[in-house]
C-alpha positions as CSV (number, residue, x, y, z in Angstrom):
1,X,88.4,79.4,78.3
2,X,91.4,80.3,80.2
3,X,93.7,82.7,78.0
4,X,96.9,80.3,78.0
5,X,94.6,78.1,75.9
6,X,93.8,80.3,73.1
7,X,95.1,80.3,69.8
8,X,95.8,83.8,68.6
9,X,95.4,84.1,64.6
10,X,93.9,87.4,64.6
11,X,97.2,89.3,64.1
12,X,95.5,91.9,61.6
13,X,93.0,93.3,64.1
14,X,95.8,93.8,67.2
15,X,99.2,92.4,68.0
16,X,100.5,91.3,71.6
17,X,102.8,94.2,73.0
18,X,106.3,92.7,73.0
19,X,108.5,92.1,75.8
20,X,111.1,94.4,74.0
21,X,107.6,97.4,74.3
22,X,107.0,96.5,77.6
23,X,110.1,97.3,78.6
24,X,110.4,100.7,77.0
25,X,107.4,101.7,78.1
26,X,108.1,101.1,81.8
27,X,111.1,102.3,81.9
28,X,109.8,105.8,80.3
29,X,106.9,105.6,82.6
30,X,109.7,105.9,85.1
31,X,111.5,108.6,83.9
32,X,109.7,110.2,80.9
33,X,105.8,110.7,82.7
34,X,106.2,114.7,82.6
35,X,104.2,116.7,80.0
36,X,106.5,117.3,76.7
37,X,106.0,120.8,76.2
38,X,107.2,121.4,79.9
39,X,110.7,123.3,79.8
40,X,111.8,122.0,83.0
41,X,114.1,118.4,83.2
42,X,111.3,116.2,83.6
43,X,109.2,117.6,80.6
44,X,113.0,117.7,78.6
45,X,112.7,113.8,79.6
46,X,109.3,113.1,78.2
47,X,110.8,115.4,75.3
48,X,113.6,113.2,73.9
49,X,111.5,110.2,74.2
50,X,108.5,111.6,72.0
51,X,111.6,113.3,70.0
52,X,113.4,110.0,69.3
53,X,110.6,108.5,68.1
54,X,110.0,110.9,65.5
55,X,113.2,110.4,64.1
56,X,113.4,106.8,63.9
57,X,109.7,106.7,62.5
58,X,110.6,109.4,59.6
59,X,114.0,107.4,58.7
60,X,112.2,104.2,58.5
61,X,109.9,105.6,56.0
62,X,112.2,107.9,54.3
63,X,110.0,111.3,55.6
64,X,111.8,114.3,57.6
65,X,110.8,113.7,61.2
66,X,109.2,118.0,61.1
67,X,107.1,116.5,58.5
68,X,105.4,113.8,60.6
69,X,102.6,114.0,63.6
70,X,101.6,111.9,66.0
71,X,97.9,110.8,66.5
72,X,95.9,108.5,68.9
73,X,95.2,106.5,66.0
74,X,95.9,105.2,62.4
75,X,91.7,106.2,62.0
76,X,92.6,109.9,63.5
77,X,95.4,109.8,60.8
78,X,93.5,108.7,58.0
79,X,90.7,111.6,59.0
80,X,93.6,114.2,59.2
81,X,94.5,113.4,56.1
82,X,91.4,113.2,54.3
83,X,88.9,115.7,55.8
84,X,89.8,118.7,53.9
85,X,90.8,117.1,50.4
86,X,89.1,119.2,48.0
87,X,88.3,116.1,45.7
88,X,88.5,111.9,47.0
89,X,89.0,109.4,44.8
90,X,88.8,106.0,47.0
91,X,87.2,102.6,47.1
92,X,85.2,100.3,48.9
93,X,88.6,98.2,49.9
94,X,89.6,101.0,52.5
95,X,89.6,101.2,56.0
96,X,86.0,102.2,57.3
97,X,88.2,105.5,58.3
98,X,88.3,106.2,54.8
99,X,85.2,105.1,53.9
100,X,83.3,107.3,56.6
101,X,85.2,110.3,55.4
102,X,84.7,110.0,52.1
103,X,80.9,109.7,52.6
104,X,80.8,112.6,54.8
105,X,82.9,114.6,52.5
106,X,80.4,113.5,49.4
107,X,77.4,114.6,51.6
108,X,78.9,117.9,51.9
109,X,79.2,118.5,48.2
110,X,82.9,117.4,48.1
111,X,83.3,115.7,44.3
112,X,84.2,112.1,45.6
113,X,84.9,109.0,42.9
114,X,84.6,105.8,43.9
115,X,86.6,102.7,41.6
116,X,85.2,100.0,40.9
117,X,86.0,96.9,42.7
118,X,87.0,93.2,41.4
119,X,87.2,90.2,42.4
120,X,90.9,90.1,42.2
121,X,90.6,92.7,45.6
122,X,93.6,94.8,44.0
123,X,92.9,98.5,42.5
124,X,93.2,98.9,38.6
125,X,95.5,101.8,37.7
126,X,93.8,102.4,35.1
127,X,90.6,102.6,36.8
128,X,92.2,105.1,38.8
129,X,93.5,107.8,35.6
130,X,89.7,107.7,34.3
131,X,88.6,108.7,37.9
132,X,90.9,111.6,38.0
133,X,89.7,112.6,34.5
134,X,86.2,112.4,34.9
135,X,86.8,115.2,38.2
136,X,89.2,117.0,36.1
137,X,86.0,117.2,33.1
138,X,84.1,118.2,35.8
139,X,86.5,120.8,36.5
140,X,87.4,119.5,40.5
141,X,91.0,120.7,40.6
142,X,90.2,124.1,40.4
143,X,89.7,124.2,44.0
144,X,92.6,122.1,44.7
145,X,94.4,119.0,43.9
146,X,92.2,115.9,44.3
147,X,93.8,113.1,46.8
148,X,93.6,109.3,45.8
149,X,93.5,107.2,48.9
150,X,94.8,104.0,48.3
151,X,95.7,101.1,51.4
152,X,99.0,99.7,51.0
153,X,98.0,96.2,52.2
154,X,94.7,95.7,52.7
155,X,93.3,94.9,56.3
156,X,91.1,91.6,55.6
157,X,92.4,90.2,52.5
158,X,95.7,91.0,52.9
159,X,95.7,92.2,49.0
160,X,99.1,94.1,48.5
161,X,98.0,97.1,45.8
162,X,100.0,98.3,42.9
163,X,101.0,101.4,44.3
164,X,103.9,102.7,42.0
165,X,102.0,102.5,38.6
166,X,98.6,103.8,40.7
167,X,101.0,107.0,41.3
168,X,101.9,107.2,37.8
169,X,98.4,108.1,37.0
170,X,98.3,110.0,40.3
171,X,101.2,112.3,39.1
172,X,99.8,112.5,35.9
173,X,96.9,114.0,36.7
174,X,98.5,116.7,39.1
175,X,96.8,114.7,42.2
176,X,98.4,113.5,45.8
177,X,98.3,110.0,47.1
178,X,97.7,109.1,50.5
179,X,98.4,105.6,51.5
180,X,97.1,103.6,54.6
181,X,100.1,101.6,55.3
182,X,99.0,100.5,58.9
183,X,99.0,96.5,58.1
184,X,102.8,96.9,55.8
185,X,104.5,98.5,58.5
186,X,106.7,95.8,60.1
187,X,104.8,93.5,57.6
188,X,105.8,94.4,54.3
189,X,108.7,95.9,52.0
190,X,108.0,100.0,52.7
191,X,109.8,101.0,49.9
192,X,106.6,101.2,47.9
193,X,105.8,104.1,50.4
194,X,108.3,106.0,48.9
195,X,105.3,107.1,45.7
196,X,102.9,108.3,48.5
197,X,102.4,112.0,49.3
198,X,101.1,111.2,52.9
199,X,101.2,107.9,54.9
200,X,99.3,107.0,57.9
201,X,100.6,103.7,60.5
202,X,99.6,102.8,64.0
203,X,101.7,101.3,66.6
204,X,99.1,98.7,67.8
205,X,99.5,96.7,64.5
206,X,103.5,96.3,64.9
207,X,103.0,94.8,68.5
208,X,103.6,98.0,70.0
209,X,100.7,100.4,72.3
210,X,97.5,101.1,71.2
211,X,96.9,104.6,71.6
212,X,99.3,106.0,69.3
213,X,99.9,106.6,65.4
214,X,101.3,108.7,63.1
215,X,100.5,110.6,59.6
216,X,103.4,111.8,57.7
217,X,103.3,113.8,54.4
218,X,105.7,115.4,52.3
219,X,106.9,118.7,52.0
220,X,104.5,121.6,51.4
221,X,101.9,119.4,51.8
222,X,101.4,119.7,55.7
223,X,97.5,118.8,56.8
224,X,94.6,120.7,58.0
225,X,94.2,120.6,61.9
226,X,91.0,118.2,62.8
227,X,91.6,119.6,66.4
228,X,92.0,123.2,68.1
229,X,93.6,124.1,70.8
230,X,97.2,124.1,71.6
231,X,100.6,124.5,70.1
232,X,101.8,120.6,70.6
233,X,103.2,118.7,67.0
234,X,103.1,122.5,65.5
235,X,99.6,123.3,66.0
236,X,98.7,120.4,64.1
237,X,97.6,118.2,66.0
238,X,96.7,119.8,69.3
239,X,97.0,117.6,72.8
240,X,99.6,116.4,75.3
241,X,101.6,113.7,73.6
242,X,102.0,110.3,75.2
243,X,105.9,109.9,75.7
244,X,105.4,106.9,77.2
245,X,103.2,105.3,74.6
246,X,106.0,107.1,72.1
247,X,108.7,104.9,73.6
248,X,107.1,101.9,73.0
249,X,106.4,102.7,69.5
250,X,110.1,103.3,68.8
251,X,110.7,99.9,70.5
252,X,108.6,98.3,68.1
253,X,110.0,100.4,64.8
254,X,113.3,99.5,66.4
255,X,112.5,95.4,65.3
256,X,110.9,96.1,62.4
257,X,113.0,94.4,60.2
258,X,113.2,91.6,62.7
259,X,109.1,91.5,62.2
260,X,109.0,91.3,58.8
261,X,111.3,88.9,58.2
262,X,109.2,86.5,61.2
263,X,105.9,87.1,59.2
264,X,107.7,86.1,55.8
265,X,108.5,83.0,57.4
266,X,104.6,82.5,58.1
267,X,104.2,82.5,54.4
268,X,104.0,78.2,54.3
269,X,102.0,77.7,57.1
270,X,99.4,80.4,55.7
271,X,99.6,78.3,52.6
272,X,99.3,75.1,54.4
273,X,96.2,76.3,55.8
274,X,94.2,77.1,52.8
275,X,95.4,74.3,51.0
276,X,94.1,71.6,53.7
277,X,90.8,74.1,53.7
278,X,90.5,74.1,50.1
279,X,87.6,71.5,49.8
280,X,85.4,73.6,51.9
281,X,86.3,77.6,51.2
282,X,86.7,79.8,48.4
283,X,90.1,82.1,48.9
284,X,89.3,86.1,48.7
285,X,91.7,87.9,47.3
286,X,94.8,87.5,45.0
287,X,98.4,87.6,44.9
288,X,100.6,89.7,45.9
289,X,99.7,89.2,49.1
290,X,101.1,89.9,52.9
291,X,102.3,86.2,54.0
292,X,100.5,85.4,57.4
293,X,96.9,87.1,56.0
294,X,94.2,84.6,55.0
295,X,90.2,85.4,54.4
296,X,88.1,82.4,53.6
297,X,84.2,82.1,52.5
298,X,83.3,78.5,54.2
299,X,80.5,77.1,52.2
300,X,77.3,76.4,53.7
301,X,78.5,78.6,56.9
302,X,77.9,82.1,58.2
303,X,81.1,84.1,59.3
304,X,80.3,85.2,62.6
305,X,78.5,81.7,63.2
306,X,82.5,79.8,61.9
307,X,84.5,82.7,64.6
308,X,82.1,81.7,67.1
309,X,82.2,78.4,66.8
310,X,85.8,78.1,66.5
311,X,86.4,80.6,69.8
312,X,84.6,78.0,71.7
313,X,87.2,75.6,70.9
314,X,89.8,78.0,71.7
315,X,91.0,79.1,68.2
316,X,90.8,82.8,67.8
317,X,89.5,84.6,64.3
318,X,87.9,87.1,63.3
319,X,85.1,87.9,60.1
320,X,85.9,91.5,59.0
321,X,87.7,94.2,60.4
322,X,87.6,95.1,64.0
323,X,86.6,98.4,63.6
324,X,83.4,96.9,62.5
325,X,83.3,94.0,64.4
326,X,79.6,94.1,66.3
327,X,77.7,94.2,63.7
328,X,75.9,91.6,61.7
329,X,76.2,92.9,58.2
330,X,78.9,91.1,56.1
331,X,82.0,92.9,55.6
332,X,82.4,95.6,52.9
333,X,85.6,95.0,51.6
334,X,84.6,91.4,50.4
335,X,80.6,92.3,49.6
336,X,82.3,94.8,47.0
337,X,85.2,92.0,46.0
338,X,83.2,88.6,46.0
339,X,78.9,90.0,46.6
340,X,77.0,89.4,50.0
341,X,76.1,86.0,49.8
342,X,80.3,85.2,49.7
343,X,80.9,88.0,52.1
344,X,78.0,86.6,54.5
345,X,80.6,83.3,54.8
346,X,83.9,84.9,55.1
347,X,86.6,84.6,58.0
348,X,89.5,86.0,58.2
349,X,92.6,84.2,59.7
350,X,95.7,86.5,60.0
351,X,98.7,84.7,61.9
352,X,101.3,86.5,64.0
353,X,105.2,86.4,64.0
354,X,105.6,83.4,66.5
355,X,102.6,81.5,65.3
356,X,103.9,77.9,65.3
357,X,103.2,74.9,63.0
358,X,101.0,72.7,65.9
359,X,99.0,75.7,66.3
360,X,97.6,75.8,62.6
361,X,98.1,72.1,63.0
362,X,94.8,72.5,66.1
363,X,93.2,74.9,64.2
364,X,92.7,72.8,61.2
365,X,91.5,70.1,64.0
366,X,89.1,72.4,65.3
367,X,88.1,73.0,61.6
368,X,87.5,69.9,60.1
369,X,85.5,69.3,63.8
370,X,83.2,72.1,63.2
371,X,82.8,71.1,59.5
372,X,82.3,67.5,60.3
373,X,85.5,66.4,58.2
374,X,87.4,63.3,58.4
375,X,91.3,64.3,59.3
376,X,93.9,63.6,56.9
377,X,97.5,63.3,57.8
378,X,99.3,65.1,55.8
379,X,102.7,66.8,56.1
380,X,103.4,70.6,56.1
381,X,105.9,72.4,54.0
């Protein structure tokens, strides 16, 4: 199917670059292609655009831009931030970047507590200062402050979590908090970032480059180098920087009040959906919730059989998250939520900033086709 006739609702595993990016980006490709670190004018060039980036990303989040390095990745950042935590209290709601490192860090001997999940998809505080007590029983702290790594928004349910009262118990127990806030930034209200210790985000996710994140962290709490081998963002994280791909992240930081004020407007349409869905799904996940993310269990249907079915018809979803998309095991996140039977059905539907009402209009066509329901006329919000 050609690619003007797709329907793009899969907003929470990539974004469309926009023009605004674009635009950036070619014009530092022009005149910003020289290697950062070189002292000459073209590597001064490449320079201020990495440079100005830095800065407007560290305002945004209300970090100092020394205290913030760029990655390849919000995975690489989530790693540089995790790998050397001397204790890990996480869940299975995170990012499979979380999830791997914890388990890796557990099979090296690393004290690691997972919470329990519910069904509501959100965290319990609570849940969170027994964790930290069990490790301090177990006397954990003593070689270092644990870290409790906690999503912001979560990536398939769209689950917002209770972050200040989670770093009440955090601070309480004399433990950091690192937040994945890849799917709030340009999405969300960011002032709840301003409890986290370290916060990762990707570029790719706010309809700028792929290629390029970030992981900032507060002072005195700088991270352990992953990589070796050169001075670049102070030894920290070693490798010729993208200036280019830099650019077009500050283009994209540049809107992002513009973004998330488009995806609040998405908030009836997502509701629209599930409501005209309702006979044949179970919703996973509970409010507060980002307002263009939607994940469905469709009854009677498997989830990669329901995105397959529905990409033939030109309407584009997904069933977990990309980064473990290929597989046929049902996702994680809503096995631990919901059980493997519910997880085995889910979809996720996440729409974008310009998503309009006649496309959920043909997706719910496409629906009730593949479901063999009669269509009901019935007028949106």
């Amino acid at each position: 199917m050609p690619q003007s006739s797709w329907i793009y609702l899969d907003w929470n595993a990539t974004t469309p670059p926009h023009p605004a990016v674009v635009a950036a980006m070619e014009r530092a490709a022009v005149r910003a292609w020289a290697n950062p670190a070189s002292v000459h004018g073209a590597g001064r060039a490449a320079r201020d655009e990495l440079e100005g980036a830095r800065e407007v990303l560290a305002a945004l989040l209300s970090f100092h831009p020394r205290d913030l390095v760029f990655t390849s990745s919000g995975t690489e950042a989530n790693n540089l931030a995790l790998h050397a935590a001397p204790a890990l209290v996480t869940s299975a709601l995170e990012h499979p970047s979380v999830v791997a490192v914890a388990r890796e860090l557990e099979a090296r001997g690393t004290p690691v507590r997972w919470l329990p999940v519910g069904e509501s998809g959100a965290i319990d505080p609570a849940a969170v200062a027994e964790a930290l007590a069990a490790l301090a029983r177990e006397g954990a702290a003593a070689a270092g402050a644990p870290v409790v790594a906690v999503m912001a928004a979560n990536h398939e349910t769209g689950v917002i979590q209770p972050l200040a009262p989670i770093a009440e118990e955090v601070r309480a127990a004399g433990a950091r908090l690192h937040v994945d806030a890849v799917q709030l930034l340009g999405r969300g209200a960011l002032d709840v970032l301003e409890v986290a210790d370290t916060v990762s985000v990707a570029a790719h996710k706010l309809r700028g480059p792929k290629g390029i994140g970030a992981l900032l962290w507060r002072p005195g709490h700088p991270p352990r180098p992953l990589l070796r081998g050169g001075a670049q963002e102070r030894g920290l994280r070693p490798g010729t920087q993208d200036a280019v791909a830099a650019a077009g992240f500050r283009a994209a930081l540049e809107r992002c009040g513009e973004s998330t004020a488009a995806y609040a407007r998405q908030r009836p349409l997502r509701d629209a959906l599930e409501l005209e869905l309702a006979p044949w799904v179970a919703r996973n996940g509970s409010e507060p919730r980002l307002p263009h993310v939607s994940n469905l269990s469709v009854r009677g249907w498997r989830g990669d059989e329901v995105v397959a079915a529905l990409d033939l018809r030109g309407i584009l979803v997904s069933s977990g998250s990309a980064c473990s998309a290929g597989t046929t095991e049902p996702s994680p996140v809503i096995t631990a939520m919901v059980g493997r039977a519910r997880a085995g059905e889910a979809v996720r539907i996440s729409l974008g900033e310009d998503t309009q009402e006649d496309e959920i209009r043909q997706a719910l066509s496409a629906f009730r086709d593949l479901l063999g329901a009669s269509e009901e006329k019935r007028e949106f919000p």
